[in-house]
C-alpha atoms as one frame of an Amber mdcrd trajectory, in Angstrom:
protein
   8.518  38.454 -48.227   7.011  41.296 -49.835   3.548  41.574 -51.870   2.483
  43.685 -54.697  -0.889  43.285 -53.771  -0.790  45.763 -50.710  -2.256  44.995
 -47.569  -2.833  48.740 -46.619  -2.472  52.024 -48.576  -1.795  55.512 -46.822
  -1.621  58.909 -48.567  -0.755  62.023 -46.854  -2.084  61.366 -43.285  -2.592
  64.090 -40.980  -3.288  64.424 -37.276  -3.570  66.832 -35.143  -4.388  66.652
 -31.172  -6.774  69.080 -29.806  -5.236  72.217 -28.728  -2.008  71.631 -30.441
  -0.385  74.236 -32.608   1.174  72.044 -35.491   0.207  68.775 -36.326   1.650
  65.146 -34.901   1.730  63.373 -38.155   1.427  65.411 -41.627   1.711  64.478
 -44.890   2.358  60.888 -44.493   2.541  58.017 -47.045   3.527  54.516 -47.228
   2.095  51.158 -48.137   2.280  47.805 -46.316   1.945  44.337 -48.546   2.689
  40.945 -46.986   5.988  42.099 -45.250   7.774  43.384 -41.774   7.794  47.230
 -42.392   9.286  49.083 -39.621   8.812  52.859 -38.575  11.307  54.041 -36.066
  12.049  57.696 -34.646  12.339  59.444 -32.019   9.466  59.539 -28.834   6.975
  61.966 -29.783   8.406  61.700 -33.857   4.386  60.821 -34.107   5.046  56.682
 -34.617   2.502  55.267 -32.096   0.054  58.313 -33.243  -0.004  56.592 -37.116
  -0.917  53.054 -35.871  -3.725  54.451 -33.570  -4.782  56.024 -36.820  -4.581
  53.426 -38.503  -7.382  51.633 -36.181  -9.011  54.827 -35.648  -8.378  54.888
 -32.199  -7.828  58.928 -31.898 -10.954  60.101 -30.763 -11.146  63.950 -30.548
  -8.542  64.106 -32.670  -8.354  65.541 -36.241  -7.600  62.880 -39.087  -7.384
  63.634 -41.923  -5.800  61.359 -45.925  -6.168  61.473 -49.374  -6.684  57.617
 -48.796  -6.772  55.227 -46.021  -6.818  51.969 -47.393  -7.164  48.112 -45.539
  -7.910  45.892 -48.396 -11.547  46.548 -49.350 -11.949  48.409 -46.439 -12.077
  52.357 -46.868 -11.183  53.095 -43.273 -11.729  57.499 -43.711 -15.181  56.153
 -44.540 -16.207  53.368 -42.398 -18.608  53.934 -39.682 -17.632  53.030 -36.079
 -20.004  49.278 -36.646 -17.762  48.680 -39.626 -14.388  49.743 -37.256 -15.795
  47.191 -34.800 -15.444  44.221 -37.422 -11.726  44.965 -38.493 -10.049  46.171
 -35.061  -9.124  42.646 -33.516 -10.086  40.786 -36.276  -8.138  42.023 -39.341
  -6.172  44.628 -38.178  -4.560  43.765 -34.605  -2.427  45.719 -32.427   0.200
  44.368 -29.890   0.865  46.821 -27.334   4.322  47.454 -25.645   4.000  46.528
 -22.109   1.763  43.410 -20.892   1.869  44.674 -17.458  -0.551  47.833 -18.314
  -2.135  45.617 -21.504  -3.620  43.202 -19.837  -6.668  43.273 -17.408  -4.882
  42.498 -13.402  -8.414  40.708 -12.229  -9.144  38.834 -15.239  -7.058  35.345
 -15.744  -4.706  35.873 -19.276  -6.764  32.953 -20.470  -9.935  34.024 -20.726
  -8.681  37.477 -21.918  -7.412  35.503 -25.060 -10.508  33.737 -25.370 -12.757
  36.248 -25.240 -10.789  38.260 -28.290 -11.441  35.307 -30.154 -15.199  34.795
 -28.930 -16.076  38.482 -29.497 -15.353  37.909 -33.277 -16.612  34.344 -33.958
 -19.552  32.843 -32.233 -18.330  29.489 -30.662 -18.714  28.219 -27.297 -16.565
  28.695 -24.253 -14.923  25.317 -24.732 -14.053  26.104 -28.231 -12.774  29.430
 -27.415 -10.544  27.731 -24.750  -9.221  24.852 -26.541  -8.197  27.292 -29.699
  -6.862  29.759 -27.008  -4.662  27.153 -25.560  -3.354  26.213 -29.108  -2.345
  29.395 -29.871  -0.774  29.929 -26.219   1.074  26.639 -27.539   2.210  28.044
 -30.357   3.936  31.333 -29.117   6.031  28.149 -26.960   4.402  28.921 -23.608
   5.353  25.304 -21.974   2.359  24.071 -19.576  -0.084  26.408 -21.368  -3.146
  24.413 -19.936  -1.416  25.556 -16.069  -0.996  29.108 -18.243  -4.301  29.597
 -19.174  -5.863  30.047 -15.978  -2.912  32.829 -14.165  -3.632  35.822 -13.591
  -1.096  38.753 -15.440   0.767  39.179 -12.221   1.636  35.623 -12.170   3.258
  35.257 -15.156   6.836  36.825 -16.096   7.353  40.219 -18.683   8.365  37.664
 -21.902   5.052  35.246 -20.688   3.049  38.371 -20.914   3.865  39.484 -23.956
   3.351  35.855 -25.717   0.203  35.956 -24.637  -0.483  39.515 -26.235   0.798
  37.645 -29.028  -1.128  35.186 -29.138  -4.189  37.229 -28.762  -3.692  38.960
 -31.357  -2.772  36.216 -33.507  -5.929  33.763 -32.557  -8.250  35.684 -34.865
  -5.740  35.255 -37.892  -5.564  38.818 -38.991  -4.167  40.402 -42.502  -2.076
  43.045 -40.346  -0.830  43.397 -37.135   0.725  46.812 -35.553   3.043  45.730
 -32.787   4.326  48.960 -30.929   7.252  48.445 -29.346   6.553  44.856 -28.638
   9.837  43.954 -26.786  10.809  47.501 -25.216  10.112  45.969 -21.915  12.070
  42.286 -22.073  15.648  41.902 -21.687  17.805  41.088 -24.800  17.323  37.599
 -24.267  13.596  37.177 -23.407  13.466  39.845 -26.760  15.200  37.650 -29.365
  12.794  34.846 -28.269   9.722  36.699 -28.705  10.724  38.304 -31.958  11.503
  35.048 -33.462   8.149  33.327 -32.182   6.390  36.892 -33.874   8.661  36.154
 -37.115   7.297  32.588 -37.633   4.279  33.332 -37.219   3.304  35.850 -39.577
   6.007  34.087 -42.169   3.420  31.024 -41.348   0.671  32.988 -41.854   1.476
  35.416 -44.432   0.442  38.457 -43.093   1.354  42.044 -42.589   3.657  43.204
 -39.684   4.408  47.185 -38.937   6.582  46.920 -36.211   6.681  50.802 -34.400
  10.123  51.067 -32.855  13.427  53.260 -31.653  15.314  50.459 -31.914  17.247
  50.643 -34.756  19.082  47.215 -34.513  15.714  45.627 -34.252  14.691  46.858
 -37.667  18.114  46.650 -39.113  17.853  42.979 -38.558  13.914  41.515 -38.697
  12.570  44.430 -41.143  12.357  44.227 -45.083  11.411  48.435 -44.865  11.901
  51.041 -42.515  10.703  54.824 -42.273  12.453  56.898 -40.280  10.071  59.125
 -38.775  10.797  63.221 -37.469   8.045  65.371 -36.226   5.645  64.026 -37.914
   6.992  62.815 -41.087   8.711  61.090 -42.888  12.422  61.550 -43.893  13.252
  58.787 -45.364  12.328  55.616 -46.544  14.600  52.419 -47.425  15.383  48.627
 -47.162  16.381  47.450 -43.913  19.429  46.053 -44.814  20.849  49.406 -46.693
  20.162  51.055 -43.004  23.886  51.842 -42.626  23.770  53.653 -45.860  20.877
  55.888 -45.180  21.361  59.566 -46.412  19.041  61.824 -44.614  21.296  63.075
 -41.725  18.473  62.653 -38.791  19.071  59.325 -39.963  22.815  59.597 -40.366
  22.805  61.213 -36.542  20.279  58.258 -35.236  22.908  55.763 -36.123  25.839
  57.851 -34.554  24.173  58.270 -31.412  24.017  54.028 -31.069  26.463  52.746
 -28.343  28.236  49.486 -30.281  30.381  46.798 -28.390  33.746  46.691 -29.391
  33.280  50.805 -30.863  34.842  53.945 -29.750  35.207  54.872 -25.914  34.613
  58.702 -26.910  31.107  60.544 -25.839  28.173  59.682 -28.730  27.261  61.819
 -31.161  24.614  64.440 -30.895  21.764  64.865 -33.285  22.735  68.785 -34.752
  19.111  69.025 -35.850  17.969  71.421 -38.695  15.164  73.667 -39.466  15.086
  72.427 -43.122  13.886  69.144 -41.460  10.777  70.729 -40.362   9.941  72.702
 -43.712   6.393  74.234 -43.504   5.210  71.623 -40.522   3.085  74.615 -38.676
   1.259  74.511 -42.066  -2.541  73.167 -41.854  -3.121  69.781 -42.411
């Protein structure tokens, strides 16, 4: 599944929010090639904050990397024009809840089809007959019937097929999904992730999938970075989760109910200054 050719190349990425004494993300590295990387961590461990980045999406914030890399795309350097031809067309981003995603008084539909349309000149019968193909593709049955609901009428997993599916029409190299099933239930999840999985196998794309769910990763990763306050503590195959070192890590996994496991009270994270080492330091 993995590429040596990487998609997207990141060295030692800083942000920091106005007004805020330390930095969200410092000193961050990591490269993406044609695989399902994870980064998991805490809320507020600064994991939504990269793939904003990422797009450059921050504004008013201060970014700063030795390199920011999408292919032959400098992204510290390109102008806010060049931005404008990779966000939604080569770099996409699935957000977490469909519900505050999508627009309420425009139909799902023609939200789909404009993404496309606003990236490839075509007609509006075009841009509907490639929307419905792709809202056939993520399995929405009756997708014709689909196409012309409004968000409210269509159910959490619906919703989030057709984010999906948006950001899959305009065939993208990479694709950020944050939290993409944090608001299905197991089942609905499963099915979406599998649907996500086929696609970009299909395709053979990039996926950074931003998560705290570390049996997600565990099982549809190849990579995973464990994020804490901003950086990263360690860095290893999906698979080899259960052996991780670092003992944020270590205390992540303890604190994980399991069927079948121990009745007594869940670990809690003991957490360590050393973990922090120099983060007030300037970006």
């Amino acid at each position: 599944m993995t590429s040596t050719s990487p998609i997207l190349q990141v060295e030692n990425l800083s942000v920091r929010y106005p007004g805020s004494a330390v930095p969200a993300v410092r000193n961050l590295s990591f490269t993406v090639g044609r695989e399902r990387l994870g980064i998991v961590g805490e809320s507020g461990s600064g994991k939504s904050t990269v793939g904003r980045a990422i797009l450059r999406l921050l504004h008013g914030a201060a970014l700063t990397a030795d390199r920011l890399q999408f292919e032959d795309v400098d992204l510290l350097a390109a102008t806010e024009r060049q931005m404008l031809s990779v966000r939604g067309r080569r770099i996409t981003m699935i957000l977490q809840d469909p519900k505050f995603s999508l627009n309420p008084i425009q139909r799902v539909g023609a939200q789909v089809a404009e993404a496309f349309r606003t990236h490839f000149a075509c007609s509006k019968a075009e841009a509907r007959a490639k929307s419905i193909a792709m809202l056939e593709a993520v399995q929405i049955r009756d997708a014709d019937r689909v196409y012309d609901l409004y968000p409210h009428e269509v159910s959490g997993g619906m919703g989030q097929r057709v984010m999906i599916a948006m950001m899959l029409l305009t065939n993208p190299d990479l694709v950020i999904a944050d939290e993409p099933t944090s608001a299905l239930d197991v089942t609905v999840r499963l099915n979406v992730l599998t649907i996500l999985d086929d696609l970009v196998r299909d395709k053979g794309i990039g996926l950074l999938i931003i998560s705290h769910d570390l049996n997600l990763v565990r099982n549809f990763c190849d990579r995973v970075l464990i994020m804490y306050a901003g950086q990263v503590v360690e860095e290893l195959a999906a698979r080899d989760l259960d052996r991780a070192t670092h003992p944020y890590t270590r205390g992540l996994i303890a604190a994980q109910p399991r069927i079948g496991g121990s009745r007594q009270p869940l670990a809690v994270l003991d957490r360590q200054d050393a973990w922090e080492t120099d983060r007030g330091a300037q970006p």
